[in-house]
N, CA, C and O atoms as a GROMACS GRO file, in nm:
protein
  344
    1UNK      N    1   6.228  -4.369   9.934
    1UNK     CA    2   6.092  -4.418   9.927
    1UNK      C    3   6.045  -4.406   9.781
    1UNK      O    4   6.084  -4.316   9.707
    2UNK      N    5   5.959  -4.502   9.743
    2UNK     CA    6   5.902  -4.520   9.583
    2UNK      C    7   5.786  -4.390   9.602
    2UNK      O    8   5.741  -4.339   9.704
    3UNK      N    9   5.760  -4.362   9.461
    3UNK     CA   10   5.650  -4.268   9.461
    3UNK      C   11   5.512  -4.304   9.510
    3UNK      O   12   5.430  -4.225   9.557
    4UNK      N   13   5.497  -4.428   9.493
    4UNK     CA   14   5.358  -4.489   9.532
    4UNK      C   15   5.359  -4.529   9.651
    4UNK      O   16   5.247  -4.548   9.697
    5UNK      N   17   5.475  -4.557   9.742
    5UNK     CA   18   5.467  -4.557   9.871
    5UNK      C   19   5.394  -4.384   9.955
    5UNK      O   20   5.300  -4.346  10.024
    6UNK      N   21   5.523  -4.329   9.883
    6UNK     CA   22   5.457  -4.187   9.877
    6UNK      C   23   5.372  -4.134   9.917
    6UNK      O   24   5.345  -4.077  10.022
    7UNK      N   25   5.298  -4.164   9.779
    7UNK     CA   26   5.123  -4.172   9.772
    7UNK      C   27   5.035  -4.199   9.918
    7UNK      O   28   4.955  -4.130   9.982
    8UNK      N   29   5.092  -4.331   9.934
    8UNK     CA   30   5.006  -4.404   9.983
    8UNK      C   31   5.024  -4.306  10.160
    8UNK      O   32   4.933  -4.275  10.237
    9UNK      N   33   5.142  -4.285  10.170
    9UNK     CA   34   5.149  -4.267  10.304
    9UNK      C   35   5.108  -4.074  10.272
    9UNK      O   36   5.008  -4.062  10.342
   10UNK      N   37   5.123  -3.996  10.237
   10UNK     CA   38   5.032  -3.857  10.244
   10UNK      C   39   4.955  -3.867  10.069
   10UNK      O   40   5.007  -3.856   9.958
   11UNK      N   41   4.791  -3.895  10.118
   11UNK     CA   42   4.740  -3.869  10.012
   11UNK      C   43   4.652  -3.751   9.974
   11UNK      O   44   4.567  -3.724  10.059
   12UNK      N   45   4.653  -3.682   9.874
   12UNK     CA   46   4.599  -3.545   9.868
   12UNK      C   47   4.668  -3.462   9.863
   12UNK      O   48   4.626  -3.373   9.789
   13UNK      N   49   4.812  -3.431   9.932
   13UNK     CA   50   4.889  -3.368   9.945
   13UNK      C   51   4.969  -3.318   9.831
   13UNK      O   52   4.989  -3.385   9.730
   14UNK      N   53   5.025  -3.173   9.853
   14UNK     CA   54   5.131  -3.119   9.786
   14UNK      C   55   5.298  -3.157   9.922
   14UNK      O   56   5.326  -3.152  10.042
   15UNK      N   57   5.352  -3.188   9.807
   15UNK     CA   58   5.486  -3.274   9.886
   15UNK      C   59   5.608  -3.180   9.834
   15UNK      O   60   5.606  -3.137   9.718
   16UNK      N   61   5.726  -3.145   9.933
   16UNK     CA   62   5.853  -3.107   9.881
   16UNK      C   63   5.952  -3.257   9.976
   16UNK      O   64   5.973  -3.313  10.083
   17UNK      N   65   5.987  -3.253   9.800
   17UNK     CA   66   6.063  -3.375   9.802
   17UNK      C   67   6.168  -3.362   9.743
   17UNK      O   68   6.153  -3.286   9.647
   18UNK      N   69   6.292  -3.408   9.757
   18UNK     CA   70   6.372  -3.474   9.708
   18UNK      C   71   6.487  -3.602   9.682
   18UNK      O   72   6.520  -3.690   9.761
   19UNK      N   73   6.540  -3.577   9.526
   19UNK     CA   74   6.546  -3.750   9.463
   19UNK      C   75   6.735  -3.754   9.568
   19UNK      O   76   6.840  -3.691   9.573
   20UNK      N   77   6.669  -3.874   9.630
   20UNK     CA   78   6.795  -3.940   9.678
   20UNK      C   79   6.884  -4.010   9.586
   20UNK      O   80   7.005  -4.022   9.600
   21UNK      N   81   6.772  -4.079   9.437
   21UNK     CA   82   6.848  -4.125   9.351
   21UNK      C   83   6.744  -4.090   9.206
   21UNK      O   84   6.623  -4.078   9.229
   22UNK      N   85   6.781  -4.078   9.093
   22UNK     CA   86   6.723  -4.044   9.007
   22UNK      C   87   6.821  -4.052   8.900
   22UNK      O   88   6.934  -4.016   8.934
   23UNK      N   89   6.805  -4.098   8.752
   23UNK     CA   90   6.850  -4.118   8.642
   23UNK      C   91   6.786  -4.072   8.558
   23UNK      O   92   6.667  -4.058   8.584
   24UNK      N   93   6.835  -4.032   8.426
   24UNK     CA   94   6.766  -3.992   8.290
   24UNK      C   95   6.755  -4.074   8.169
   24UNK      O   96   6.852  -4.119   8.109
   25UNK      N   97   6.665  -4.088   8.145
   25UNK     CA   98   6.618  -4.158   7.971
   25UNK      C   99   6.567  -4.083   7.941
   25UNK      O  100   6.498  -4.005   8.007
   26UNK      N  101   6.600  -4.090   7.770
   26UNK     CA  102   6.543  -4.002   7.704
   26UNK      C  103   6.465  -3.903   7.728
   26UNK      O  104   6.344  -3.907   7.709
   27UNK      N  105   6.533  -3.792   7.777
   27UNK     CA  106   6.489  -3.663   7.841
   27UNK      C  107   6.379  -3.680   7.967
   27UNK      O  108   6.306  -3.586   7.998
   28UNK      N  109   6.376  -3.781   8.023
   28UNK     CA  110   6.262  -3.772   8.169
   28UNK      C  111   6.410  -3.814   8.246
   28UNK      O  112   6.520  -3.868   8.231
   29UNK      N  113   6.316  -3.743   8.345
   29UNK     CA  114   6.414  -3.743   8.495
   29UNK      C  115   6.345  -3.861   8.522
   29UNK      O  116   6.223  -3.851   8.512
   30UNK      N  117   6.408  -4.012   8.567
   30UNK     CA  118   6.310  -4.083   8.651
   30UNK      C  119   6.338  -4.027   8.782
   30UNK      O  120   6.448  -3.972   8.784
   31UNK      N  121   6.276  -4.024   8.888
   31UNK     CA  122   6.327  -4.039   9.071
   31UNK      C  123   6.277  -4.175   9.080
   31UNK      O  124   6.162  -4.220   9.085
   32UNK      N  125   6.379  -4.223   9.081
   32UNK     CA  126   6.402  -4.398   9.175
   32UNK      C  127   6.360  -4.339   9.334
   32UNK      O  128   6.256  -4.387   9.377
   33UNK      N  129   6.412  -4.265   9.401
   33UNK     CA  130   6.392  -4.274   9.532
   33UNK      C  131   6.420  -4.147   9.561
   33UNK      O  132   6.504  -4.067   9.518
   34UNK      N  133   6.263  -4.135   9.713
   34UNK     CA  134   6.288  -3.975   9.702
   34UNK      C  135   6.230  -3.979   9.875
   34UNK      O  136   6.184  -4.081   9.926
   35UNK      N  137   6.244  -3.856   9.942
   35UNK     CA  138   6.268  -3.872  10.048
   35UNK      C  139   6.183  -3.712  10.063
   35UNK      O  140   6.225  -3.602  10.026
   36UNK      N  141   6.074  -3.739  10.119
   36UNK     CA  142   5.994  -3.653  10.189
   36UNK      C  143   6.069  -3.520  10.272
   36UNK      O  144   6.148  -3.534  10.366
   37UNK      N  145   6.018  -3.372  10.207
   37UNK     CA  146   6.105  -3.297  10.334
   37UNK      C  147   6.000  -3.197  10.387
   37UNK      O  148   6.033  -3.103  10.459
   38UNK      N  149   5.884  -3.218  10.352
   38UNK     CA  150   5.719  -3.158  10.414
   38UNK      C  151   5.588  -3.196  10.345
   38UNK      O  152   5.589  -3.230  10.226
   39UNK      N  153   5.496  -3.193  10.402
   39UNK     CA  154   5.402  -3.192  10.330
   39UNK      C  155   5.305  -3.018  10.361
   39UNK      O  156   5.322  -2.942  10.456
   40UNK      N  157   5.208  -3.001  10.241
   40UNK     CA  158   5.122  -2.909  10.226
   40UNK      C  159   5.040  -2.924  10.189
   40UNK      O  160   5.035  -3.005  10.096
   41UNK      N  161   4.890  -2.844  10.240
   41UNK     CA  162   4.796  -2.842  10.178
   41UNK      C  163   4.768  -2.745  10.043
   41UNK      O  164   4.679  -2.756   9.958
   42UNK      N  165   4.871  -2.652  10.054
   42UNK     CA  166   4.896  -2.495   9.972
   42UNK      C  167   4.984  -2.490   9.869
   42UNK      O  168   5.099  -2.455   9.896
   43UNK      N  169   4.954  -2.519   9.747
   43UNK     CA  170   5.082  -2.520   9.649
   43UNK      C  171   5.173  -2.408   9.689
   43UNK      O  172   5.285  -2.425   9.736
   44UNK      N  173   5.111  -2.284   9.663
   44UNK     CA  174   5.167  -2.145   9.672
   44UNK      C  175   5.283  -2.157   9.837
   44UNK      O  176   5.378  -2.081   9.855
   45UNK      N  177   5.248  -2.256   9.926
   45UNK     CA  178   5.343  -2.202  10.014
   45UNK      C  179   5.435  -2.312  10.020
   45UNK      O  180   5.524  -2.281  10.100
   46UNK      N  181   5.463  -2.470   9.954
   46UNK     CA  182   5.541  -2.546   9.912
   46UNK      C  183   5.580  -2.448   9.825
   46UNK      O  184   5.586  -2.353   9.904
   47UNK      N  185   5.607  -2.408   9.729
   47UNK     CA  186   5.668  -2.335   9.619
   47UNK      C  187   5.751  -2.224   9.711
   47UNK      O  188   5.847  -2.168   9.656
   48UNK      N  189   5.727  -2.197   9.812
   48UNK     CA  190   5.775  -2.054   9.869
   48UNK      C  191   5.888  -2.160   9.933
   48UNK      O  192   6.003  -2.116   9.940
   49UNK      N  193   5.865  -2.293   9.978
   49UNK     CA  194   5.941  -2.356  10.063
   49UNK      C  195   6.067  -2.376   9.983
   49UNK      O  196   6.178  -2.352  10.030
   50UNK      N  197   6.045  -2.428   9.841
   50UNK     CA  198   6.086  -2.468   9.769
   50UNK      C  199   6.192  -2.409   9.758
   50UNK      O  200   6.307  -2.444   9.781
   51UNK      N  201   6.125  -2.269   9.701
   51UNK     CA  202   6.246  -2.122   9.656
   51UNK      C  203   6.309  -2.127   9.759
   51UNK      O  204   6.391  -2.216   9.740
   52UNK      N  205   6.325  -2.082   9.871
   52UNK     CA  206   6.376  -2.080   9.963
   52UNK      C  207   6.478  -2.173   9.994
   52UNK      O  208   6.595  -2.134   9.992
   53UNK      N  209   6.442  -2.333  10.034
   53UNK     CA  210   6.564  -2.426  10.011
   53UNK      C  211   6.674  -2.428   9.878
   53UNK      O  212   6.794  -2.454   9.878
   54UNK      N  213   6.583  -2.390   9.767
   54UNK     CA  214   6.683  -2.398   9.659
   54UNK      C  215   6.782  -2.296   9.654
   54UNK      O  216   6.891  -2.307   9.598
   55UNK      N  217   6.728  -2.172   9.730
   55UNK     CA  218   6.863  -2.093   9.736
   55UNK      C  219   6.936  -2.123   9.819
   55UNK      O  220   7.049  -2.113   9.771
   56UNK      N  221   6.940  -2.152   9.907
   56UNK     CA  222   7.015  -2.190  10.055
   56UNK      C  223   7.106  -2.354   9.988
   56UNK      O  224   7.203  -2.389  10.055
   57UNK      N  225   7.076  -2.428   9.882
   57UNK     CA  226   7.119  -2.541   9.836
   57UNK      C  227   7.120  -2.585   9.713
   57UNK      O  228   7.095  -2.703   9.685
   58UNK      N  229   7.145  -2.510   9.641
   58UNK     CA  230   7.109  -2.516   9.499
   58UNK      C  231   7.162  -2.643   9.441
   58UNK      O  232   7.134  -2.672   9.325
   59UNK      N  233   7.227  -2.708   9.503
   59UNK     CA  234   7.293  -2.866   9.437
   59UNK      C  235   7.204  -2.975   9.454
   59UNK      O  236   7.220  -3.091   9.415
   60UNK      N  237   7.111  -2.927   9.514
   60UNK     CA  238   6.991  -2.990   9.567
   60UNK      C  239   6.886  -3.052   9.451
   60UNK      O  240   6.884  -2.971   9.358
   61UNK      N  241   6.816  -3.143   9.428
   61UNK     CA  242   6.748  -3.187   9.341
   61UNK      C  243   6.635  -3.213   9.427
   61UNK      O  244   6.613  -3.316   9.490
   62UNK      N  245   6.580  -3.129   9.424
   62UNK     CA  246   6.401  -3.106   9.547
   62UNK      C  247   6.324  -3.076   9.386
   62UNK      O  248   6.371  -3.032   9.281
   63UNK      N  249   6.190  -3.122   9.425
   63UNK     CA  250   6.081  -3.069   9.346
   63UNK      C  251   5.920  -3.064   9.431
   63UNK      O  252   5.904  -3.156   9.511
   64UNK      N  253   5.853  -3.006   9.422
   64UNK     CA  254   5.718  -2.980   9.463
   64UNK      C  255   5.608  -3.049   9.380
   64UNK      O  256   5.574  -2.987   9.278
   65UNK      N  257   5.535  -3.187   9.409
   65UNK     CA  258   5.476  -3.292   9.369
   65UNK      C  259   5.310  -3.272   9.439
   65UNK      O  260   5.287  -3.237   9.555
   66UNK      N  261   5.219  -3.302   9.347
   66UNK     CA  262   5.127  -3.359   9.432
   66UNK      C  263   5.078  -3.481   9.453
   66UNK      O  264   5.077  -3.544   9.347
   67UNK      N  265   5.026  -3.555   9.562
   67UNK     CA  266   4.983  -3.720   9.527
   67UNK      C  267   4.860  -3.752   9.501
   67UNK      O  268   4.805  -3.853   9.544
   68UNK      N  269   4.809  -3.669   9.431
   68UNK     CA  270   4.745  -3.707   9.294
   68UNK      C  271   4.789  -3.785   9.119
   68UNK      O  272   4.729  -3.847   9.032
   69UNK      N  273   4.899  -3.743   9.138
   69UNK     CA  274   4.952  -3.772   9.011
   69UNK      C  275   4.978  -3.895   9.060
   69UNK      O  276   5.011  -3.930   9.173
   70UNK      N  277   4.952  -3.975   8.934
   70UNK     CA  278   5.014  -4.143   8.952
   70UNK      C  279   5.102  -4.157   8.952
   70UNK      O  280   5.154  -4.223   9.042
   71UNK      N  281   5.181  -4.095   8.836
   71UNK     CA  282   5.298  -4.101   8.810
   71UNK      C  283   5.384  -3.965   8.747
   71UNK      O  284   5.359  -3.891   8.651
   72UNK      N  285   5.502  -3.968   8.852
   72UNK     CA  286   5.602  -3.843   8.799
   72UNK      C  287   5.634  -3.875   8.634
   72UNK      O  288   5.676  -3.972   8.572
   73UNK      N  289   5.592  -3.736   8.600
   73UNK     CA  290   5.673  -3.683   8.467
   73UNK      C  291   5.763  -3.558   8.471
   73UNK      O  292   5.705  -3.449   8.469
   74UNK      N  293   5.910  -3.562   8.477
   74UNK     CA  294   5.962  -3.485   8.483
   74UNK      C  295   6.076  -3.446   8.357
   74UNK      O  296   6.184  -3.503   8.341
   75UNK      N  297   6.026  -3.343   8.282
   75UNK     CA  298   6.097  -3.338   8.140
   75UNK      C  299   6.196  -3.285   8.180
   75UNK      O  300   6.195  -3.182   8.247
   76UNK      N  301   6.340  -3.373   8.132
   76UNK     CA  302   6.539  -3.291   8.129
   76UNK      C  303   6.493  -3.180   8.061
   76UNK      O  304   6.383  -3.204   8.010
   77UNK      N  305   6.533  -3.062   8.039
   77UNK     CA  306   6.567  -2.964   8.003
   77UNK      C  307   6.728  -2.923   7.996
   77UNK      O  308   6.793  -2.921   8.100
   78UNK      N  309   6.780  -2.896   7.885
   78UNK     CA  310   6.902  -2.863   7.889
   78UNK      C  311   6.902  -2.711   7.844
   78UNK      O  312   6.847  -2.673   7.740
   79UNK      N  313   6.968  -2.627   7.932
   79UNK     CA  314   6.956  -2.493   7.937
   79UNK      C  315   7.110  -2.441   7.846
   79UNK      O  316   7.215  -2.500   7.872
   80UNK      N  317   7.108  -2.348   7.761
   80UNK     CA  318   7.219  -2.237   7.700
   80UNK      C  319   7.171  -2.129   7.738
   80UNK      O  320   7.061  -2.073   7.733
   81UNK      N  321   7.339  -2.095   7.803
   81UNK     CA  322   7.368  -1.938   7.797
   81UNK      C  323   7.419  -1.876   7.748
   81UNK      O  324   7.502  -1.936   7.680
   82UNK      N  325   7.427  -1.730   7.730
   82UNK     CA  326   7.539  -1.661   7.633
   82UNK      C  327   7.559  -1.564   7.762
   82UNK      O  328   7.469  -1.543   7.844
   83UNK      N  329   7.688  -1.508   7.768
   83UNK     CA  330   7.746  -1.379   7.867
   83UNK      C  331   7.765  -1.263   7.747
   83UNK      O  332   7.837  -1.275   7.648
   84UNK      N  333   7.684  -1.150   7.782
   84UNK     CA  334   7.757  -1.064   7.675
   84UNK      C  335   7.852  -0.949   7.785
   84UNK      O  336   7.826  -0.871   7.876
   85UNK      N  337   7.969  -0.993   7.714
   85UNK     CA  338   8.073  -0.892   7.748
   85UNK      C  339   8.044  -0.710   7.700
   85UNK      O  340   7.976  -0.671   7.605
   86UNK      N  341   8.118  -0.627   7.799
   86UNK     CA  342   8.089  -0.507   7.791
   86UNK      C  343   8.214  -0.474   7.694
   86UNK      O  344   8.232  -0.359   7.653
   0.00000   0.00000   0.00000
């Protein structure tokens, strides 16, 4: 589903969603298509939902949205690690 379908069908809402399909330009995540997996009135307990699925699925590309926003902005981040050996 498009984001503005989205919208249209829970408005007001905090949404846990995730991208069925999604690509990167220049550091934004677009989500082409994303697929509803609750809605909330409570950021704080989407976020709990959130944590929760992401541990149980971490390959998972879910994010916690509200449909207020017109439009997703989602900045790539590329993460470094270092291991320090004992």
């Amino acid at each position: 589903m498009k984001w503005q379908e989205v919208r249209l069908n829970h408005p007001n809402r905090w949404l846990l969603v995730e991208a069925a399909q999604a690509h990167t330009e220049a550091d934004q995540r677009i989500l082409d298509d994303l697929v509803v997996l609750d809605t909330y009135k409570d950021s704080v307990v989407a976020m709990r939902d959130y944590t929760r699925m992401h541990r149980q699925c971490p390959d998972r590309e879910l994010y916690v949205l509200h449909t207020s926003r017109e439009e997703i902005e989602v900045e790539e981040r590329r993460w470094l690690g270092f291991r320090i050996g004992a």
